[in-house]
N, C-alpha and C positions, 0 to 999 in steps of 0.2 A: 404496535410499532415494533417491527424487527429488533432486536440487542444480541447482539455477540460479544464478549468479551474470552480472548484468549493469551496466555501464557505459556512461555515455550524459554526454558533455559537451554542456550547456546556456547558453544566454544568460539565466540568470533570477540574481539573486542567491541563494546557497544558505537564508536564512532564509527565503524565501518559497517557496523548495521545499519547505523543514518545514514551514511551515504549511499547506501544501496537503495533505501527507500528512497529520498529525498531523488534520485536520478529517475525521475518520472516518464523522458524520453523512451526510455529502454524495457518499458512495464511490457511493450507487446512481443519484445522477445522474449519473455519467460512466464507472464502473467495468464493465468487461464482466463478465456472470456474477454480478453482485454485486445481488439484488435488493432487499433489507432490511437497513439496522445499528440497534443501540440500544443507545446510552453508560447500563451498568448503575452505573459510579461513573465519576469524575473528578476530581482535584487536579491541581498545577499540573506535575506529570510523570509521572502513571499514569493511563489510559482502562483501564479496564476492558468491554469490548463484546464485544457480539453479531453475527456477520452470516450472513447468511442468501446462499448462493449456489447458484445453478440453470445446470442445463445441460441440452439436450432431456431434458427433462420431467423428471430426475432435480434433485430438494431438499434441500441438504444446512446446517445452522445448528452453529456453532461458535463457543465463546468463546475470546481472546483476552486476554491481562494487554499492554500496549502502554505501555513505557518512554520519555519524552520527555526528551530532552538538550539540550535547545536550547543552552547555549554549548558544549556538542562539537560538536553539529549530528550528531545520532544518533538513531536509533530502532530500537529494538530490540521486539520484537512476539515473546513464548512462546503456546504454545498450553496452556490451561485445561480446556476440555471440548471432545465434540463427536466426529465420525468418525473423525479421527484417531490413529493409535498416537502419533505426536509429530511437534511441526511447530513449525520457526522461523524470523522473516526478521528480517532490519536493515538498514538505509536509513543509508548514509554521506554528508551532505553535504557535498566541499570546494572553498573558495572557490581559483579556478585564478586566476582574473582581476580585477579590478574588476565586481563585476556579473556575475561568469560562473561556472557551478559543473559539477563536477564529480560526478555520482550514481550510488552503487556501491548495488545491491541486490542481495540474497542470500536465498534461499528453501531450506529446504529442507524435505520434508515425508515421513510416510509413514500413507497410509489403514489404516486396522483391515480394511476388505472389499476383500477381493481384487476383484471385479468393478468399484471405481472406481481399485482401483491399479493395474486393464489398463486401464481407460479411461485415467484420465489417463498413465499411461507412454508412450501413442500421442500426445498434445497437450500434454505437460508444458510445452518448450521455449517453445513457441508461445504456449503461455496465458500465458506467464510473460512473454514480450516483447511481447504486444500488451498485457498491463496494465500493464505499465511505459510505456510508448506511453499510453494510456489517462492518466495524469500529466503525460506532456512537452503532450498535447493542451489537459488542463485547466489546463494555463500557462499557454499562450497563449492560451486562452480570457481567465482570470479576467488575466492582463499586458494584455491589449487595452482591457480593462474597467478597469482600475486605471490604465492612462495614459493614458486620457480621463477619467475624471472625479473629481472634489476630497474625493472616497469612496472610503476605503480598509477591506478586509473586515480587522479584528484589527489 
C-alpha cells in the first residue's frame, strides 16, 4: 500500500493554511490532476465531496467524508466510494513561529485495479509532492492577494 508522508515549513500562519485546504471547491484551480469537486454536504467540521481526477486520458471520481479541526488545526480526509480499496490523508498544522507553520501531510492509499496501482506505484512519491507544492504555490498566490488588498477570503 502506497505511504507518503511530507513536511514543508512555511511562512504562512497555520489557520490560513486550513483554510486553503479545507476550501475543497477551488482544488481544480490549482491542484494538479484534480479536474472536478462537488461539496455533496457541509457543516462547520464535515465536507462531504466529490472529486474527479485525470491523468493521460484515464478518469477516475471518488468520494471523500473530510474531518475539519480547526482549533487542533487538523484534517483528516477517509475515503467513502470510488476506485479505491482504502484511502486516507491528514494535514497537520503547527504553529513553529509567529506567522510561520509547520505542514505535515500523510497519504496513504490502495487502488482496487491493478493497472492504476502500477501506474501510480511508478509516480506515487512525485504526484504526492508536487500536490503538496500545488498548496505552498496557492499561498502565496491567495498571501499576495490578501496583503494588498482590505479583502479577505473567510
Amino acid at each position: 500500500m502506497p505511504r507518503h508522508n511530507e513536511q514543508r515549513e512555511l511562512p504562512y500562519p497555520p489557520s490560513l493554511l486550513f483554510d486553503v485546504v479545507a476550501d475543497i471547491e477551488f482544488y481544480p484551480e490549482f491542484l494538479p490532476w484534480c479536474l472536478a469537486t462537488r461539496i455533496r454536504e457541509r457543516s462547520d467540521n464535515v465536507i462531504v465531496a466529490d472529486m474527479m481526477i485525470g491523468f493521460r486520458g484515464l478518469k477516475e471520481s471518488f468520494t471523500s467524508h473530510v474531518t475539519l479541526n480547526k482549533p487542533k488545526l487538523k484534517i483528516d480526509v477517509t475515503y467513502e466510494d470510488g476506485p479505491f480499496k482504502y484511502m486516507k490523508n491528514k494535514w497537520i498544522f503547527t504553529e513553529i513561529d509567529k506567522g510561520h507553520c509547520r505542514l505535515n501531510f500523510f497519504v496513504e492509499f490502495e487502488f482496487r485495479s491493478q493497472i492504476l496501482a502500477k501506474l501510480m506505484d511508478m509516480l506515487f512519491h512525485k504526484a504526492v509532492s508536487r500536490m503538496v507544492a500545488a498548496f505552498e504555490l496557492r499561498m502565496e498566490k491567495l498571501h499576495s492577494v490578501i496583503a494588498l488588498s482590505p479583502y479577505k477570503r473567510r
